[in-house]
C-alpha positions in Angstrom: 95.6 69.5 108.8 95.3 70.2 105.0 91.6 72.3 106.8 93.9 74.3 108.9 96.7 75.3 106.1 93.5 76.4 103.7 92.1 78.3 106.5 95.6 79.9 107.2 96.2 80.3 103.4 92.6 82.2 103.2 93.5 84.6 106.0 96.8 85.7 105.8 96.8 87.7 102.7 94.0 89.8 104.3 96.2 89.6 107.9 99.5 91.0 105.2 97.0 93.4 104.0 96.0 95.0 108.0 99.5 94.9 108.7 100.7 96.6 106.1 98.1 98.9 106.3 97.9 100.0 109.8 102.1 100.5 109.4 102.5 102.8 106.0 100.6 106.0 107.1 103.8 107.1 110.0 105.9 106.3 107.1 105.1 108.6 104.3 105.3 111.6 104.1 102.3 114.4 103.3 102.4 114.7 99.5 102.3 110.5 99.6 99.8 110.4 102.3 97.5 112.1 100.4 97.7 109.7 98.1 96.9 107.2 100.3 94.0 108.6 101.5 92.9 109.2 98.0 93.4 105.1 97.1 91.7 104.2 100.3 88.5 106.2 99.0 88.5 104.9 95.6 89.0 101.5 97.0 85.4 101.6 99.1 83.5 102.9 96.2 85.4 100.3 93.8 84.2 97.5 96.1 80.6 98.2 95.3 80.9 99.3 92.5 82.6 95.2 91.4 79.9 93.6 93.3 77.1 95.7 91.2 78.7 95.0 88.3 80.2 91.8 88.8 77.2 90.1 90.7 73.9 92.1 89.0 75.6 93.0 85.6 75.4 96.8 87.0 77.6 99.0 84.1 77.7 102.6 86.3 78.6 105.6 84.4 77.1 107.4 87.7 79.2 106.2 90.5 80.5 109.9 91.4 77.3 110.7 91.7 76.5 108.8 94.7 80.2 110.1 96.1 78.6 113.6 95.6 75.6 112.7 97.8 77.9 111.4 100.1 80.0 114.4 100.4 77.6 117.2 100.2 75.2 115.5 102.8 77.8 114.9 105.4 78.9 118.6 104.5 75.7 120.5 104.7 75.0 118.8 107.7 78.1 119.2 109.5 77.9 123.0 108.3 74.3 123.5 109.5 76.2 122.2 113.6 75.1 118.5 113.0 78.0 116.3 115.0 80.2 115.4 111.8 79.3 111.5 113.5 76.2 112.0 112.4 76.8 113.6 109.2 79.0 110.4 108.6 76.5 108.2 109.0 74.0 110.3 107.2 75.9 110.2 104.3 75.9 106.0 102.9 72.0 106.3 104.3 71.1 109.5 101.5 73.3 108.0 98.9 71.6 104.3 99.1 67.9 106.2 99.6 68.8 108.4 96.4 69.7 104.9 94.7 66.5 103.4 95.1 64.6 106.4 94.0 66.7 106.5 90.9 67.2 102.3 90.6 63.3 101.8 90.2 63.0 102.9 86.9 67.2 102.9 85.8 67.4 99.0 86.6 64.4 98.2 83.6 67.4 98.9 81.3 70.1 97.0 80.4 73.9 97.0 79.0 74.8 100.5 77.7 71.0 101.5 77.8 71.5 101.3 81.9 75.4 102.7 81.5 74.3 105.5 79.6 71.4 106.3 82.1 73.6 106.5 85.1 75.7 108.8 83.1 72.7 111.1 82.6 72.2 111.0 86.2 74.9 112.3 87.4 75.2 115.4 84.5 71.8 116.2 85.9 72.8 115.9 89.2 75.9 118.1 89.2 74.1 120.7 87.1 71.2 120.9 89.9 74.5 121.3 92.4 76.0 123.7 90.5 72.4 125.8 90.2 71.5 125.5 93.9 72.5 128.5 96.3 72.1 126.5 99.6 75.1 123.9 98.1 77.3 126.7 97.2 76.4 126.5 93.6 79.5 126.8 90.9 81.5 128.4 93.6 81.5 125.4 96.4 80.7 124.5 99.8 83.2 126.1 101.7 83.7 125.9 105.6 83.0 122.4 106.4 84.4 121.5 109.8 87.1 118.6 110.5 85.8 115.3 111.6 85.7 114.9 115.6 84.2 111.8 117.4 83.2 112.7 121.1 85.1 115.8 121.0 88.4 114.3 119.2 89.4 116.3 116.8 91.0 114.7 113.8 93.7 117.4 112.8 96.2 115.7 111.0 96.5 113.3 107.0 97.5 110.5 109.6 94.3 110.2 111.6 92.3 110.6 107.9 94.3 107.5 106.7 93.0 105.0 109.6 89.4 106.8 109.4 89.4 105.7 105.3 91.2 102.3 106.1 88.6 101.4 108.7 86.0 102.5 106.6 87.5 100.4 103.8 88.0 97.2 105.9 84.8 97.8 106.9 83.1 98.0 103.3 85.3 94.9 102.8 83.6 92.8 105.5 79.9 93.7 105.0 80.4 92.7 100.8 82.2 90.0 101.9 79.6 88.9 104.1 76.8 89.4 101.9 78.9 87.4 99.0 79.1 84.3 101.5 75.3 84.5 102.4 72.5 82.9 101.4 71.1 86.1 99.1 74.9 85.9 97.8 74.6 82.6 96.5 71.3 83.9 94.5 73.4 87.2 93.6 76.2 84.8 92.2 73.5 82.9 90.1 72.2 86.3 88.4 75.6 86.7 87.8 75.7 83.6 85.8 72.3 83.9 84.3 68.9 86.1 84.9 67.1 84.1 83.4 67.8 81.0 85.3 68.0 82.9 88.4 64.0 84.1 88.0 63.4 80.3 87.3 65.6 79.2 90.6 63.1 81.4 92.9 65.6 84.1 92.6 64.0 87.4 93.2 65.9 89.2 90.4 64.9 92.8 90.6 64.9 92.8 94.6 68.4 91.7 94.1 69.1 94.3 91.9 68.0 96.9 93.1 70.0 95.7 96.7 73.3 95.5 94.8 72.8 99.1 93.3 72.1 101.1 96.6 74.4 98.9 98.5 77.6 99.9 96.1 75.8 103.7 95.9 76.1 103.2 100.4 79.6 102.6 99.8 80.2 105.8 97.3 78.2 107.6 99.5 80.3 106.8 102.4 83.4 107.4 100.9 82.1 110.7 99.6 81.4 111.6 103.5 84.9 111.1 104.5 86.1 113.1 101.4 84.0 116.3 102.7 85.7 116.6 105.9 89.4 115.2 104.6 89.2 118.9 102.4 86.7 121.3 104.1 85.7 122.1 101.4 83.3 120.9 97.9 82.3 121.9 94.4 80.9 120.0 91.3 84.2 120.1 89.8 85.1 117.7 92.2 82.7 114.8 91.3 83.5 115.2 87.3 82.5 112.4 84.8 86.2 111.1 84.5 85.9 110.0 87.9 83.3 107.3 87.3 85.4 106.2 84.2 87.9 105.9 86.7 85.8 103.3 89.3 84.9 101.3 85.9 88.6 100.9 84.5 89.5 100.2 88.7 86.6 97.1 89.0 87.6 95.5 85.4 91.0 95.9 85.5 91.4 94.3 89.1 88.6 91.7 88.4 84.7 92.4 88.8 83.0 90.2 91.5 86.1 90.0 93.6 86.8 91.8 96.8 90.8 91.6 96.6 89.8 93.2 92.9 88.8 96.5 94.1 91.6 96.8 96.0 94.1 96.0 93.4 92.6 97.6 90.8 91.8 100.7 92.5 95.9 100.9 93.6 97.0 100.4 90.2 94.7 103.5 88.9 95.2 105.6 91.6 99.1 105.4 91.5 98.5 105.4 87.3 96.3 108.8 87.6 99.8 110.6 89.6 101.7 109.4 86.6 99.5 111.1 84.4 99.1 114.0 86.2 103.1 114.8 86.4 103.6 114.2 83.0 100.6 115.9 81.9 101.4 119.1 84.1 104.9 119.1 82.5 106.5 122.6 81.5 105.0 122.9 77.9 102.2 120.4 78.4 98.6 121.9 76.8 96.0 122.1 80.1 93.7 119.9 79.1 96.8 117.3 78.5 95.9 115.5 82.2 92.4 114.5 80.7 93.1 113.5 77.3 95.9 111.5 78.6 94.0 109.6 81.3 91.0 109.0 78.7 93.7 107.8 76.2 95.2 105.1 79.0 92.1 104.1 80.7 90.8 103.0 76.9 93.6 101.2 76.1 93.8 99.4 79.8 90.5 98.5 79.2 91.0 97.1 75.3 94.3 95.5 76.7 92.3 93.5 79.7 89.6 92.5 77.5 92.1 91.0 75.0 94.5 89.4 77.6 92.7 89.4 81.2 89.2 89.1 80.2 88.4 88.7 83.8 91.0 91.2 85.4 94.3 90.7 87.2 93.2 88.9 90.8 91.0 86.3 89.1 94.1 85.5 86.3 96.9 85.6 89.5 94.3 82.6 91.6 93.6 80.8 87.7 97.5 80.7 87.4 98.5 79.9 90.6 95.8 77.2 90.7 97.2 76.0 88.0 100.4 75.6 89.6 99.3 74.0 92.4 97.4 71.0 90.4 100.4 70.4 88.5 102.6 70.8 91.4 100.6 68.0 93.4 100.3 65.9 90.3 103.6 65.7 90.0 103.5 64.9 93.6 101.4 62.4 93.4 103.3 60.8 90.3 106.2 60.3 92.2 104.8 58.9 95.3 103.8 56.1 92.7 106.3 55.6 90.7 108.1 53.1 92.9 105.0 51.1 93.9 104.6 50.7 90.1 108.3 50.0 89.1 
């Protein structure tokens, strides 16, 4: 019995989650939907982007960088009369290649060292963009085609909100199934300790270097469905702020947690349209957007550190185990008082 309730308790959030989900995109309406297509993209590259940093001790000042891959893969491609399918599919594979190319040498560093590299790596990628004639340099890719499976066509914000959903739920289930394995038993040790992980058998670099192209598959991924969603791409659409943004979105919902990502990422991505009206308010300087989202993500991040050290999921479970153990102690003390009286 008390088997079947924790299996039950285990599932139905995520059930709550589907439901909910698969019901919201008929409901809102185009300026919100965007929106929700926008949250549904951050939330695939935040879910690799906690595991990296969460499991392997990953800090990623690059992670747009490996969205950029994405998108400019599955849009050349698609441009060039590839089957957007394939360009779709293309796009987690160059991202995760391009991450072990770059990982070899980034992953001998450590703490800001590493965070600073990734950083680097993505200036120097979007200035090679930005250069190159055959990505559109400054000016943009322009012209690529809307995404079509077997001769579907998907013409509408509604049919882009299940695409990124399923893509989501789908990132969800292949990190949650590599947390549960055997490798993620190892990944949760380096997450405790390298050094005892090395001396456990744990093949520490391996593992690294897994973590950081599997989260850089996910970017690259969402980065695929974001070329077709606009039709169109530039640099100024991968900028720096944007991988502040997937940091702030893993700490703030809770690194090494799947339900993390997603809470994390929805509390940004609702927190950047905040921003953005008040910043783009009659009188407002036009740099006022960025400086405001700089100044908020900081202080979210100082707050969490100071009061949620480990982000909001991991405190709600914390507090509501602790409910739960008093709540069956108290149980328990009153199943024995008479027997004791």
């Amino acid at each position: 019995m008390n088997a079947a309730r924790g299996r039950t308790a285990r599932w139905l959030p995520a059930a709550a989650t589907a439901a909910v989900t698969l019901a919201l995109p008929p409901l809102l309406s185009s300026s919100h939907l965007s929106i929700y297509i926008l949250l549904g993209l951050a939330a695939i590259v935040t879910v690799g982007l906690s595991m990296s940093m969460g499991y392997a001790g990953q800090v990623s000042l690059g992670q747009a960088a490996f969205y950029a891959i994405g998108g400019y893969t599955a849009g050349l491609l698609a441009v060039h009369g590839v089957p957007p399918l394939a360009g779709l599919l293309a796009a987690p594979l160059a991202a995760a290649a391009f991450a072990l190319v770059v990982g070899v040498p980034l992953l001998r560093l450590r703490g800001h060292h590493l965070a600073f590299a990734t950083l680097a790596m993505q200036l120097i990628l979007l200035s090679l963009v930005s250069q190159a004639d055959w990505t559109g340099g400054a000016i943009g890719l322009q012209g690529v085609p809307r995404f079509s499976v077997g001769g579907v066509e998907f013409a509408d914000d509604i049919a882009y909100a299940y695409l990124v959903w399923a893509a989501a739920a789908g990132t969800l289930l292949v990190a949650r199934n590599i947390v549960t394995s055997r490798p993620g038993r190892g990944l949760r040790a380096l997450a405790t300790s390298e050094t005892a992980a090395a001396a456990s058998g744990v093949p520490v670099g391996r593992y690294r270097l897994t973590v950081f192209a599997t989260a850089a598959a996910f970017a690259g991924l969402a980065g695929g469905i974001y070329a077709f969603y606009l039709g169109y791409l530039s640099p100024g659409s991968f900028p720096v702020l944007l991988s502040v943004e997937y940091v702030v979105m893993a700490v703030v919902g809770g690194l090494g947690t799947l339900w993390g990502a997603l809470v994390g990422a929805t509390a940004i991505v609702l927190l950047v349209q905040v921003l953005n009206t008040i910043g783009t308010q009659p009188g407002m300087p036009a740099h006022a957007p960025s400086v405001l989202s700089y100044a908020v993500y900081a202080l979210l991040l100082v707050l969490v550190v100071l009061f949620l050290p480990r982000g909001i999921v991991p405190a709600v479970r914390a507090r509501l185990d602790r409910v739960h153990t008093a709540d069956r102690a108290g149980r328990a003390t009153t199943g024995q008082h008479p027997s004791t009286s």
